[in-house]
N, C-alpha and C positions, 0 to 999 in steps of 0.2 A: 566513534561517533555514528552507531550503527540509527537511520533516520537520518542521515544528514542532509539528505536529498529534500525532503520534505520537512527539515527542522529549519536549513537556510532560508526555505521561501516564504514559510512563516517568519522570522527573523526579519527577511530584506521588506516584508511587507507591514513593520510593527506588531504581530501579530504575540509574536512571543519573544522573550528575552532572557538569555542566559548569561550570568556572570563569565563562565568558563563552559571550555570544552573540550571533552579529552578524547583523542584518536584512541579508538579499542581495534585498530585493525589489528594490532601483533597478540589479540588474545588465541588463545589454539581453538577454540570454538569454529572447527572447522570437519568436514568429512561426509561422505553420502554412503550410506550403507541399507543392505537390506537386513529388516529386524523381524522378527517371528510377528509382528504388529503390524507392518509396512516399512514404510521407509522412512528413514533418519537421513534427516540435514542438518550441519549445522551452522549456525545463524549467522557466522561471518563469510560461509560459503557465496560467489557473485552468484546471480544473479544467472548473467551467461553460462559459467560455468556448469551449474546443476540445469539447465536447459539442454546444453551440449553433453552432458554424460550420458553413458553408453547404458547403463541401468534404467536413468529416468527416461530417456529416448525409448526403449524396449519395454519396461515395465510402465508406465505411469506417463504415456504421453500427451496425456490432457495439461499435465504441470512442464512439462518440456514445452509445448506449445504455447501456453501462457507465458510464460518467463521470457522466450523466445519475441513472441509478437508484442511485447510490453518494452515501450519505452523507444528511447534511441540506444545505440549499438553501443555509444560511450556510458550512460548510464548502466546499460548492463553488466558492463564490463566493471562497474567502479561500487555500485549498487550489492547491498549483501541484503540473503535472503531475512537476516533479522529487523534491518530497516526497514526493506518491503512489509514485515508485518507489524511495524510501527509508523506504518504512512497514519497520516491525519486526512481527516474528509476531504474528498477535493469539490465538496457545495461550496458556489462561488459567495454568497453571503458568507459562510463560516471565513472564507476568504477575505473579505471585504472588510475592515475594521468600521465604513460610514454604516453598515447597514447591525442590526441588534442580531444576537445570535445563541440562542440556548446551550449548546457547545460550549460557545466561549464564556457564556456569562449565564447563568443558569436563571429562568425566571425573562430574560431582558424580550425574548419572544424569537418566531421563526419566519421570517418573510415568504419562505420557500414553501412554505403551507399551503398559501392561497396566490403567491404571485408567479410570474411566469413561467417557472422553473420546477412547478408542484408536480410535474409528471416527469420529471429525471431521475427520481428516486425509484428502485426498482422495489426494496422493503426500507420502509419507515421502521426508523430504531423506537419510536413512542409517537404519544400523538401531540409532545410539542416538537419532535425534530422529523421531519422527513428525510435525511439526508441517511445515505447505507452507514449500516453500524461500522464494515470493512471494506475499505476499499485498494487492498493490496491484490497485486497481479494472480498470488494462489486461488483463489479464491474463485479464478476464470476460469473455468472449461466451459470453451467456447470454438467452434468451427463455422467459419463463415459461412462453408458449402452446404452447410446443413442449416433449414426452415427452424426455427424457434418452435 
């Protein structure tokens, strides 16, 4: 159930619904290596885990630091990096089943265009959605201590 994280909240919130659901934790889709390209993860590796290796620590620790500073400490731990890059938008319209959402229903409009929330978009996926096309933790190299 790699998304589970973000597949439940959609679920507990009628968002989306699945007949069935199958745990992929025991597929081997697992390991952190270095490749003549970069580096390889693979997609049932946690979360923590590939935060806390000894390679992504040394080599790559804009992805250590992301992985690390995302979420709570249980999440991390339970969290694989392939679900992290099947998170769904966290725009809280997309969220919201009261309000109309291009995501969800294509055509039905985007509130977050023009209403409160039109400046939490850092890039507009089009000009009916504002909301980021990705919003998994890779994605973040970011250091607090350092000015934008």
């Amino acid at each position: 159930m790699a998304g589970g994280t973000t597949l439940l909240d959609l679920m507990k919130a009628n968002l989306e619904e699945h007949p069935q659901l199958v745990d992929i934790n025991m597929l081997p889709f697992r390991g952190i290596e270095q490749t003549p390209d970069g580096l390889r993860i693979g997609a049932m590796e946690r979360m923590s885990d590939v935060g806390e290796n000894p390679l992504v620590l040394q080599q790559y620790p804009a992805i250590s630091e992301s992985l690390l500073l995302a979420a709570s400490p249980q999440l991390r731990n339970m969290a694989s990096i392939g679900g992290n890059i099947l998170q769904r938008t966290r725009c809280g319209y997309f969220r919201d089943a009261a309000f109309p959402c291009n995501k969800r229903v294509p055509g039905s409009g985007c509130p977050a265009l023009q209403g409160d929330n039109h400046n939490l978009a850092i890039l507009g996926t089009s000009d009916a959605c504002i909301a980021t096309s990705y919003p998994g933790d890779l994605s973040v190299a970011w250091r607090p201590w350092m000015p934008c």
